[in-house]
C-alpha positions in Angstrom: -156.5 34.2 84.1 -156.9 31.7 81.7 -159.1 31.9 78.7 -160.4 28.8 79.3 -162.1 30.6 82.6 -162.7 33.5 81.3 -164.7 32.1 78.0 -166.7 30.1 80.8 -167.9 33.7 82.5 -168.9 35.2 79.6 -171.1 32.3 78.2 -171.9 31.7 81.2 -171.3 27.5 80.5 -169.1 25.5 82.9 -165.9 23.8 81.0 -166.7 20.3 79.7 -165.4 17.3 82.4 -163.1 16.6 79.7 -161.7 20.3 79.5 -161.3 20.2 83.2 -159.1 16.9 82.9 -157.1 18.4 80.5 -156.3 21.5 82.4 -155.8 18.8 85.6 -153.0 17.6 83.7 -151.3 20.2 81.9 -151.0 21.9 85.7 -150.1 18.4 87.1 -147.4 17.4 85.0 -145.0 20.0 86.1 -145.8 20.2 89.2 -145.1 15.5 89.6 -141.5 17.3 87.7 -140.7 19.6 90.2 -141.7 16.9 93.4 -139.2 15.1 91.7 -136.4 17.1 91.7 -136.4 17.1 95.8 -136.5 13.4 95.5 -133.7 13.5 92.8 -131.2 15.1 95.0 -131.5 12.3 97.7 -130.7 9.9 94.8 -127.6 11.9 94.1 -126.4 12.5 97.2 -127.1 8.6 98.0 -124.5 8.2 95.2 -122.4 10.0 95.5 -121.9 8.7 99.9 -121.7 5.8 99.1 -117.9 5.8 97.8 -117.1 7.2 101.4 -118.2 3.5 103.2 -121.2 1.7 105.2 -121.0 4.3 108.2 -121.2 7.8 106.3 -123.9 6.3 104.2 -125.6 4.9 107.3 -125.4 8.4 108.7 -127.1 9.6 105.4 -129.8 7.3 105.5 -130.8 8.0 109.4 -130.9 12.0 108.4 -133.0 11.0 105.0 -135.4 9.3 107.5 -135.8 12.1 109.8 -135.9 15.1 107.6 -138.5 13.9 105.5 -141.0 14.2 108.2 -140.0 17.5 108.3 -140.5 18.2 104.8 -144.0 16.9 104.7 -145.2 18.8 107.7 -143.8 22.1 106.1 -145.3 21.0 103.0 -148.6 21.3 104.7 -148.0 25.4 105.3 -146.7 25.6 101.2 -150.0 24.4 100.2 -152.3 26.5 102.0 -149.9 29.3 100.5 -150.5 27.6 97.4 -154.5 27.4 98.0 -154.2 31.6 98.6 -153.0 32.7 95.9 -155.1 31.0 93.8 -158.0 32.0 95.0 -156.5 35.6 94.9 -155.4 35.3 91.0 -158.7 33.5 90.3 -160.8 36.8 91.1 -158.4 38.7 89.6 -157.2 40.7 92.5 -153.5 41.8 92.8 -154.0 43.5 96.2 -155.3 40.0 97.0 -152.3 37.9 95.3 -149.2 40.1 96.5 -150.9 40.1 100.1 -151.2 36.4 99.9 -147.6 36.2 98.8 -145.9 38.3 101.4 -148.0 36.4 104.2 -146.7 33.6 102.4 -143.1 34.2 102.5 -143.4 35.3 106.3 -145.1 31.9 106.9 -142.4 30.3 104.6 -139.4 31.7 106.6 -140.8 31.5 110.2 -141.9 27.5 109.5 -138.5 26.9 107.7 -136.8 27.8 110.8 -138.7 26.7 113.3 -138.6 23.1 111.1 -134.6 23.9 111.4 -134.2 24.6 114.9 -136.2 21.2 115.7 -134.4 19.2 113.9 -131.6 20.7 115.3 -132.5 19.2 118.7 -133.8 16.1 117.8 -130.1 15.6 117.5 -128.7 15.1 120.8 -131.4 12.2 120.9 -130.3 9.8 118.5 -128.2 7.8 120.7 -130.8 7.7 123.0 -132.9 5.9 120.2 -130.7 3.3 119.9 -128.8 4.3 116.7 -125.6 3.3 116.1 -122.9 5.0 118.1 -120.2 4.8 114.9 -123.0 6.4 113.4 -124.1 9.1 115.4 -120.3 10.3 116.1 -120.2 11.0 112.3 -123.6 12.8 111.7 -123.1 15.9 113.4 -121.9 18.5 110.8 -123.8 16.7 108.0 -127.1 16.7 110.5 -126.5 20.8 110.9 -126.4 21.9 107.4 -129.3 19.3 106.3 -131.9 21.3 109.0 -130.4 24.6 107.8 -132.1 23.2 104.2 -135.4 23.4 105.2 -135.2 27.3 105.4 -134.4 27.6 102.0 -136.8 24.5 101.0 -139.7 26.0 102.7 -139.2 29.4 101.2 -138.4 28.0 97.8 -141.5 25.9 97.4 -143.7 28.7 98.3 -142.2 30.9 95.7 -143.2 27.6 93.5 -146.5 27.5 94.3 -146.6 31.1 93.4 -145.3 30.3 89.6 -147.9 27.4 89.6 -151.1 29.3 91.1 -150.1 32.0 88.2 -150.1 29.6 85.6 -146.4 29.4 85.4 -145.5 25.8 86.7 -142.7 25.1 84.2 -140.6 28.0 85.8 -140.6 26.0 89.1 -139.8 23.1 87.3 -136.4 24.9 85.8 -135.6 26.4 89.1 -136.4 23.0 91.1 -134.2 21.6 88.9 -131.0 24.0 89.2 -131.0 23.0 92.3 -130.0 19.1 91.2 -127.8 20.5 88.3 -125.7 22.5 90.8 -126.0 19.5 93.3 -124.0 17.2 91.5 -120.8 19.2 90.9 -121.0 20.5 94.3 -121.0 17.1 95.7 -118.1 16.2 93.9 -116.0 18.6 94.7 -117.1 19.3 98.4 -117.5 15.8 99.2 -114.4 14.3 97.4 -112.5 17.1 96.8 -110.3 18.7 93.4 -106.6 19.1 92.7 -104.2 18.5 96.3 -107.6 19.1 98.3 -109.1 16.0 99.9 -112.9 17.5 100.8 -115.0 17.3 103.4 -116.5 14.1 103.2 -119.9 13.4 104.2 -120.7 17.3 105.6 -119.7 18.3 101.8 -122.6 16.7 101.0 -125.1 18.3 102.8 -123.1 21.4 102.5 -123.8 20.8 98.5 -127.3 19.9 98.9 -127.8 23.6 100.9 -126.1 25.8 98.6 -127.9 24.4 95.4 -131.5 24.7 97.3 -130.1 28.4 98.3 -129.5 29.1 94.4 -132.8 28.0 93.3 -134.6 30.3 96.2 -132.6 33.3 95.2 -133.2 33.2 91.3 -136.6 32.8 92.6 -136.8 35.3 95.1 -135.2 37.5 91.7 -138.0 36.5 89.4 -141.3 36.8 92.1 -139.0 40.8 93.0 -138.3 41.5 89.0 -140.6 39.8 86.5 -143.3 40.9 85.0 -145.6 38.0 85.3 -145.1 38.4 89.1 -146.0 41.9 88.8 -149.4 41.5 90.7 -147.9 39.5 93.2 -145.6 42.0 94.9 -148.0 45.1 94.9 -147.9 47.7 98.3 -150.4 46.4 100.3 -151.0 46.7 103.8 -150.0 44.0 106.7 -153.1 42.0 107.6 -153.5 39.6 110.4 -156.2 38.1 109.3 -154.2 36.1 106.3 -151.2 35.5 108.6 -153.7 33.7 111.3 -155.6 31.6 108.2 -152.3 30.6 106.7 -151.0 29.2 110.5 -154.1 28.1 111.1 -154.7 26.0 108.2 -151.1 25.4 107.5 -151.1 23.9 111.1 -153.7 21.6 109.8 -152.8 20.0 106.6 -149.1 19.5 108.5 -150.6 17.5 110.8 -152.3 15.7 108.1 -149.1 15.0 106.5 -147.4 13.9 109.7 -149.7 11.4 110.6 -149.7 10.0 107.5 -146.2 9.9 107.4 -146.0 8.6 110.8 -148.4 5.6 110.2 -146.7 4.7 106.9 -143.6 4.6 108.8 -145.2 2.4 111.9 -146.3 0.0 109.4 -142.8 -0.8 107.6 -141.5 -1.1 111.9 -144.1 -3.9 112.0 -141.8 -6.1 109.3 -139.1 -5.8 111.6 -141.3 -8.1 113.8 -141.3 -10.8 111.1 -137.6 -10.8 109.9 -134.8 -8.9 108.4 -136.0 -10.6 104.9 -139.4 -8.7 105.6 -138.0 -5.1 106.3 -135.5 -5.7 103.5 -138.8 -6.7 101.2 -140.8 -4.1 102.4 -137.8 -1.6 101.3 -137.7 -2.6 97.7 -141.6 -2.3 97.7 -141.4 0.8 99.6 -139.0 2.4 97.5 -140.9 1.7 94.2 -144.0 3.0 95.9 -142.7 6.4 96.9 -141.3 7.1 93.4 -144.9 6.1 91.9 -147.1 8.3 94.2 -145.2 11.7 93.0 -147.8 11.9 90.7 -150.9 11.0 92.8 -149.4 14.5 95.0 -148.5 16.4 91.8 -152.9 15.7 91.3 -153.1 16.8 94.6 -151.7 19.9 94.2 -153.3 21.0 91.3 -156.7 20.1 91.9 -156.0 22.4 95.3 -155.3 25.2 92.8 -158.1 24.7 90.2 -160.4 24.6 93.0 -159.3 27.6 94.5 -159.4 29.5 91.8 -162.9 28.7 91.2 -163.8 29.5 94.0 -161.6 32.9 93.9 -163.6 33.7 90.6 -167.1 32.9 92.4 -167.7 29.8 90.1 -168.6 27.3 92.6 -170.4 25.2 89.9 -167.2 24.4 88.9 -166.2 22.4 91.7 -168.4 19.2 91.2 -167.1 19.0 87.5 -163.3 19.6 88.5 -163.8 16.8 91.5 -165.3 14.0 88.7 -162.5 15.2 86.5 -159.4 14.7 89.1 -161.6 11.3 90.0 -161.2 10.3 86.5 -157.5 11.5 85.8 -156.2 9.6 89.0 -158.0 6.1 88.6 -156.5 5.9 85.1 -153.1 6.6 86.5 -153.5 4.1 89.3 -154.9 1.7 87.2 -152.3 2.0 85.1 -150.0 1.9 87.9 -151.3 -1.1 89.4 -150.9 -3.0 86.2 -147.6 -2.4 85.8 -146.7 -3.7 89.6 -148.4 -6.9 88.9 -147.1 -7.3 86.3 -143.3 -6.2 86.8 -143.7 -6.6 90.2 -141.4 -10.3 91.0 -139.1 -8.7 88.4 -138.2 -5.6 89.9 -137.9 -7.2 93.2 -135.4 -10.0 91.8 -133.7 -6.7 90.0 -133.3 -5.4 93.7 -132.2 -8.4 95.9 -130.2 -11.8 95.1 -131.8 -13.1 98.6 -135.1 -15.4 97.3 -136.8 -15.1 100.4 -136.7 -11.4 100.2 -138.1 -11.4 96.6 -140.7 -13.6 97.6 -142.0 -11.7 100.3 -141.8 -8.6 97.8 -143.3 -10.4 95.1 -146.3 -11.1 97.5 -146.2 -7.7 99.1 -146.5 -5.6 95.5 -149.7 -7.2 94.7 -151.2 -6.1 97.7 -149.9 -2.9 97.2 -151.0 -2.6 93.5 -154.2 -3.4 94.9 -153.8 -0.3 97.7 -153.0 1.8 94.4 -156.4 3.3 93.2 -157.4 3.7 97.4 -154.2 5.9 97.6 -154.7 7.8 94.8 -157.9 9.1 95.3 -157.9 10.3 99.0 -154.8 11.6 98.3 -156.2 13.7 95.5 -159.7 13.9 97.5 -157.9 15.2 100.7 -156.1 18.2 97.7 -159.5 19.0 96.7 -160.9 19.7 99.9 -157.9 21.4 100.7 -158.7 23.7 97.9 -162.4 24.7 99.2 -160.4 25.4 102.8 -161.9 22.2 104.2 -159.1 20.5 106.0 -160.0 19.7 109.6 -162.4 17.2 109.2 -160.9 15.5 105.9 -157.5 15.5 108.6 -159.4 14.0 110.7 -160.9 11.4 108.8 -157.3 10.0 107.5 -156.0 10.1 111.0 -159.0 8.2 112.2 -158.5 6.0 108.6 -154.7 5.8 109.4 -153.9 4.9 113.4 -157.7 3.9 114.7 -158.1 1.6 111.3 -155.3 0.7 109.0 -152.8 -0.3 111.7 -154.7 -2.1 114.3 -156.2 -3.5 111.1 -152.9 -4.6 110.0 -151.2 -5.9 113.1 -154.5 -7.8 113.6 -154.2 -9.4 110.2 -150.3 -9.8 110.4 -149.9 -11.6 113.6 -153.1 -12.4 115.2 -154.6 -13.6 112.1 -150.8 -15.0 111.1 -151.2 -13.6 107.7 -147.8 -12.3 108.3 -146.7 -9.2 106.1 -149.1 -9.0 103.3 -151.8 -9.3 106.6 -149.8 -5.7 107.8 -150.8 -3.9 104.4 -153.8 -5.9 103.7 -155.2 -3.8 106.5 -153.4 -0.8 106.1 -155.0 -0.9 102.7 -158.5 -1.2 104.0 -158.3 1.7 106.4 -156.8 3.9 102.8 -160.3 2.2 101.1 -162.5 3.6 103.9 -160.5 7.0 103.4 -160.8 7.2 100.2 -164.8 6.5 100.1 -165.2 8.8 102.6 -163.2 12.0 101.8 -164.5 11.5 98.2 -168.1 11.8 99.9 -167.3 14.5 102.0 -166.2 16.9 98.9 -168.7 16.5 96.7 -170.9 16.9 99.4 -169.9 19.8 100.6 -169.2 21.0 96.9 -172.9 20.9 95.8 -174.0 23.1 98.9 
C-alpha cells in the first residue's frame, strides 16, 4: 500500500487532484511501455518478412489483422483480473490478492486457449473470404504457431497486471520487453537461418514471436511463484466460485466492449475501399499513426482501472470523484497535445509515407479530422477504464456499442456518400458518435461515483 493512501486514512483528507494526477502518471507510464512492446514485435517481425517477398509478407499482414481482434477481446478478461487484485491489495488482504490471482491465471489459461483454438478454425475460412489463394497456401504453419501465442499472451499479461496492481509496473515493463529482445535474434536465425542452414522462412517467424512471449511468461510465472513482493499473492486459499463466475462474467463484458470497438474501427477503414485504392492507402498511413498515438490513452485506461479499484478495495469511495477529474485532466492534455502535433505534422508525415499526391491529400485532410476525434477518444476510452474500475461495465459497453454501430457508422456512411463528403464525411461521423461516447460515459461515472 502506498503511503500516499495510507497518509490519506490516517488524516482522514483525500489526496489533492494534483496528487492523484501524479500518481495517474507514474502508474501510466509503464504500463503505455509495456503496450508497446506487443506492438513492437509486430514492427520487427514486419521487418524482418519483408526480405522473404510480397506473398509471405501478405500472409503476415492478413494474420496481424486477424489476431488482433483476438488480443483485444482477451484483453478484456486481463483487465477485470487487473480490476481484482487491486481491489484485493487496496484493503490489504492477501487471502484476497492470491485468490484473485489464481482465479486469474485459471481465467488467463482457459481464455488463452479457447482464443487459440478459434483462431485455429477461423483458418480453413480464409479462402472463403476471398483472400488470396498464393496467400492462403503459405499461411498455414505461420497461422498455427501465431494462435498458440495467445496462450502465453493471455497468461503473461495477467501476471502483468499483477506487478502493476502491486505497485510494481516497471517489472512488466522489463519482462514485456525480453520478449522483443529475444524476438529479434530469434527471427533471424529461425526465419533466415545461420551457418549451411537455410531456416524456416515465414513459420520461423511466428515460431520466434511464440518462444520469446513463452520466456517472458515463465520468468514471470518464476517471480509471481518466488519473490517476495508477490508473497501475498500466492497464499493457500481456498477455490471459490464466486470469483471465477465474476471474472467470466465481467471479463465476458469488457471483451465484448473491445470487439465491437474493434469491429467498427475496422468497418469504417472497409468504407474507403468504396472511394478508391488512394483512400484505403490514406486511411492506412493515418491509421497507422493513430494506433501508435492511442497506446497511451489505454495505458490511462488501465491505470485509472487500478487506482479506482483500489479505492474502492480500501473503502475510500470519496476518492473516486477526485481520481475521475484527475484522469479527465491528465488525458485532455495529452490529446491536446496530440492533436497539435497532427495538424501540424500531419501533411508531412503523410508525404514521409507515400510518393502518390492523391494519397497524401486525402491523408492530409483525413488527420485533421482525426486530430479533431483526439480528445473524444481519449476520454471515453479512459472514462470506459474508470468505470471498469467501480465494476460498471455493462452499461458503459453498451453505451459505446450503441455510440459505435447505431451512431458513428451510419453517421459516417451518411456523411461519406449520401452527403458526398467522401472520406473525411466517414470519420467526421465516426467522430461524432466517439463525442456522444465520450459525454456520456464521462456522465455516467461521476454519476454513479458520488452515490
Amino acid at each position: 500500500m502506498t503511503s500516499q493512501t495510507t497518509n490519506s486514512r490516517e488524516t482522514g483528507s483525500r489526496p489533492s487532484l494534483w496528487a492523484e494526477i501524479r500518481a495517474l502518471a507514474a502508474l501510466g507510464f509503464p504500463i503505455v511501455i509495456s503496450l508497446a512492446a506487443i506492438t513492437l514485435i509486430g514492427v520487427v517481425d514486419t521487418i524482418m518478412i519483408a526480405p522473404l517477398g510480397t506473398i509471405p509478407l501478405a500472409a503476415a499482414s492478413i494474420t496481424a489483422s486477424v489476431i488482433l481482434i483476438f488480443y483485444s477481446a482477451l484483453y478484456g478478461f486481463v483487465s477485470i483480473i487487473g480490476v481484482r487484485m487491486a481491489e484485493a491489495h487496496g484493503r490489504d488482504s492477501p487471502w484476497a490478492l492470491s485468490a484473485a490471482t489464481q482465479t486469474g491465471m485459471l481465467v488467463a489459461t482457459a481464455t488463452g486457449v479457447l482464443g487459440a483454438g478459434l483462431m485455429l478454425a477461423v483458418e480453413p475460412a480464409l479462402d472463403l473470404l476471398g483472400q488470396p489463394r498464393e496467400v492462403v497456401e503459405v499461411i498455414g504453419g505461420y497461422w498455427i504457431t501465431m494462435s498458440l501465442l495467445l496462450i502465453p499472451y493471455t497468461m503473461f499479461y495477467a501476471l502483468k497486471a499483477l506487478f502493476d496492481a502491486i505497485e510494481r509496473p516497471w517489472l512488466g515493463v522489463s519482462l514485456a520487453f525480453v520478449a522483443v529482445v529475444i524476438n529479434i535474434p530469434a527471427n533471424q536465425i529461425l526465419i533466415h537461418g545461420v551457418g549451411n542452414w537455410s531456416g524456416l522462412g515465414l513459420v520461423g517467424a511466428g515460431l520466434a514471436s511464440l518462444l520469446s512471449q513463452t520466456v517472458s511468461l515463465v520468468l514471470a510465472w518464476v517471480i509471481w511463484r518466488q519473490a517476495s513482493s508477490t508473497a501475498a499473492a500466492r497464499q493457500p486459499t481456498e477455490w471459490t466460485g464466486k470469483e471465477l463466475s465474476l471474472q467470466l462474467r465481467e471479463g465476458s463484458a469488457i471483451a465484448t466492449g473491445y470487439i465491437g470497438e474493434g469491429g467498427s474501427y475496422a468497418v469504417a477503414g472497409l468504407l474507403m475501399g468504396w472511394f478508391s485504392a488512394a483512400a484505403l492507402a490514406a486511411n492506412q498511413i493515418v491509421a497507422s499513426v493513430g494506433n501508435v498515438l492511442y497506446m497511451v490513452p489505454l495505458g490511462v485506461s488501465i491505470a485509472v482501472s487500478i487506482r479506482v479499484g483500489k479505492a474502492i478495495g480500501a473503502r475510500e469511495r470519496d476518492r473516486l470523484v477526485t481520481i475521475g477529474k484527475a484522469a479527465l485532466c491528465l488525458i485532455i492534455v495529452w490529446m491536446t497535445l496530440v492533436m497539435l502535433a497532427i495538424l501540424a505534422g500531419g501533411r508531412a508525415l503523410a508525404g514521409l509515407l507515400s510518393a502518390d499526391a492523391e494519397v497524401v491529400s486525402l491523408a492530409a485532410g483525413m488527420f485533421i479530422i482525426v486530430a479533431a476525434m483526439q480528445i473524444a477518444d481519449g476520454v471515453q476510452g479512459t472514462m470506459l477504464g474508470a468505470a471498469r474500475g467501480m465494476m460498471d461495465n455493462r452499461i458503459p459497453v453498451m453505451i459505446t456499442l450503441v455510440c459505435y454501430w447505431i451512431v458513428s457508422l451510419p453517421l459516417g456512411y451518411l456523411m461519406g456518400f449520401v452527403m458526398a463528403l467522401g472520406p473525411n464525411g466517414v470519420w467526421i461521423g465516426y467522430g461524432t458518435g466517439l463525442a456522444i461516447a465520450a459525454s456520456a460515459l464521462t456522465w455516467r461515472y461521476f454519476s454513479m461515483a458520488r452515490r
